[in-house]
N, C-alpha and C positions, 0 to 999 in steps of 0.2 A: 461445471458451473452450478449453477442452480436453477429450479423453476420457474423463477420472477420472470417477468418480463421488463427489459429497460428500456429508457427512452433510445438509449445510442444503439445499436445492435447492426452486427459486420456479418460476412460468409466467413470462413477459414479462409478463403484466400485472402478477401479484403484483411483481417487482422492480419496475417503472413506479409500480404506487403506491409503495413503500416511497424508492425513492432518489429526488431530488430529477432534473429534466434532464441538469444539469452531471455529477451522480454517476452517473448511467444511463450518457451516456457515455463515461465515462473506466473503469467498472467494470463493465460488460457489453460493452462496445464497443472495448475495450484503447485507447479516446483517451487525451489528456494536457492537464492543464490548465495553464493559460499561467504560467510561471516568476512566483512572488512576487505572485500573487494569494488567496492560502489565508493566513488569518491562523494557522493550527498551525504555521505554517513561525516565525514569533517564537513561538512559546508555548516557554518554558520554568520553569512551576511541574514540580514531583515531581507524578508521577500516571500514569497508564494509555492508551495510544492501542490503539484497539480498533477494526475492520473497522463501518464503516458499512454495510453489506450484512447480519451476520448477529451484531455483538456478541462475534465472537470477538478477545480481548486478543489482539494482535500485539507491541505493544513497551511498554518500561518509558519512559517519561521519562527516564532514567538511561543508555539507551542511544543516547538523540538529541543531533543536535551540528548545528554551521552549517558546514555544507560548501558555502555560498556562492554554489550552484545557484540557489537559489531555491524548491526544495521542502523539504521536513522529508527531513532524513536520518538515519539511524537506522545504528548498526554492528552490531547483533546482535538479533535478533527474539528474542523468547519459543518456548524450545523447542517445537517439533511447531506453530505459528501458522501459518509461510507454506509454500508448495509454490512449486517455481521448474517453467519450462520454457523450453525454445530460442526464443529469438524471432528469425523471419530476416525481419523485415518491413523494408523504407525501408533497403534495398540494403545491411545491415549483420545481423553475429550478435550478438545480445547475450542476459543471462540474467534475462527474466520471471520477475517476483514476484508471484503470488496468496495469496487466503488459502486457509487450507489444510483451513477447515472449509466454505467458500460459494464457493469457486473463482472469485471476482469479482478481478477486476484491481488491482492496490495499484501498481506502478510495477516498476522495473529493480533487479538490486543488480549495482553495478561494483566492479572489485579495486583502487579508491583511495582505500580509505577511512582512516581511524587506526587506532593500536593498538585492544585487542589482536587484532581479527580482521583489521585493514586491508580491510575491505568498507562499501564505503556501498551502503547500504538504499535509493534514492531514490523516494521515495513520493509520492504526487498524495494532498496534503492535503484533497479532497474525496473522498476512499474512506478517511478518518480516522474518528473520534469521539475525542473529548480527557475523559476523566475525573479530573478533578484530586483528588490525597490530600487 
């Protein structure tokens, strides 16, 4: 993870019970899970995607699109939702997305996304929750 401090913060066991394996790790463990295996990657009813780790709303339904990855992508979080940091892991820099109240792992945001911010969000639909309106 990183050295911030968050408001929500577990032991390893408390997250072990709360997330499932796959969500342990990809959101404690910055894994990723395998392209077009997360069924939130087709969901698009209106509603709410919110951080499986601690409940905090990260994006609106309104803000996700198919960027053809394979994961749910998203152009714009819900303001103060995620915290970014430098990731120089697997011989490359790119810019880590957490959330910004449980610091658990959500995915990358890269600068190809559409209007109007042109950033895609790419998120590992297993450190999701889908709340539909």
């Amino acid at each position: 993870m990183t050295d911030e401090q968050f408001e929500v913060t577990r032991t390893e066991a408390e997250w072990r019970a709360r997330l499932t394996p796959d969500q342990y790790v990809v959101m404690r463990k910055h894994g990723t899970e395998p392209p077009g295996s997360c069924a939130l990657n087709e969901e698009k009813r209106p509603g709410l995607f919110t951080c499986a780790g601690c409940d905090q709303p990260l994006f609106a339904a309104r803000q996700k699109f198919d960027s053809g990855t394979g994961w749910p992508s998203f152009f714009d979080p819900i303001d103060g939702a995620i915290a970014t940091t430098v990731d120089r892991t697997h011989g490359m820099v790119r810019t880590e997305v957490h959330c910004g109240r449980c610091g658990s792992h959500l995915g990358h945001v890269f600068p190809d996304g559409p209007p109007p911010t042109g950033l895609r969000y790419c998120i590992n639909g297993v450190a999701l929750n889908f709340f539909p309106e």
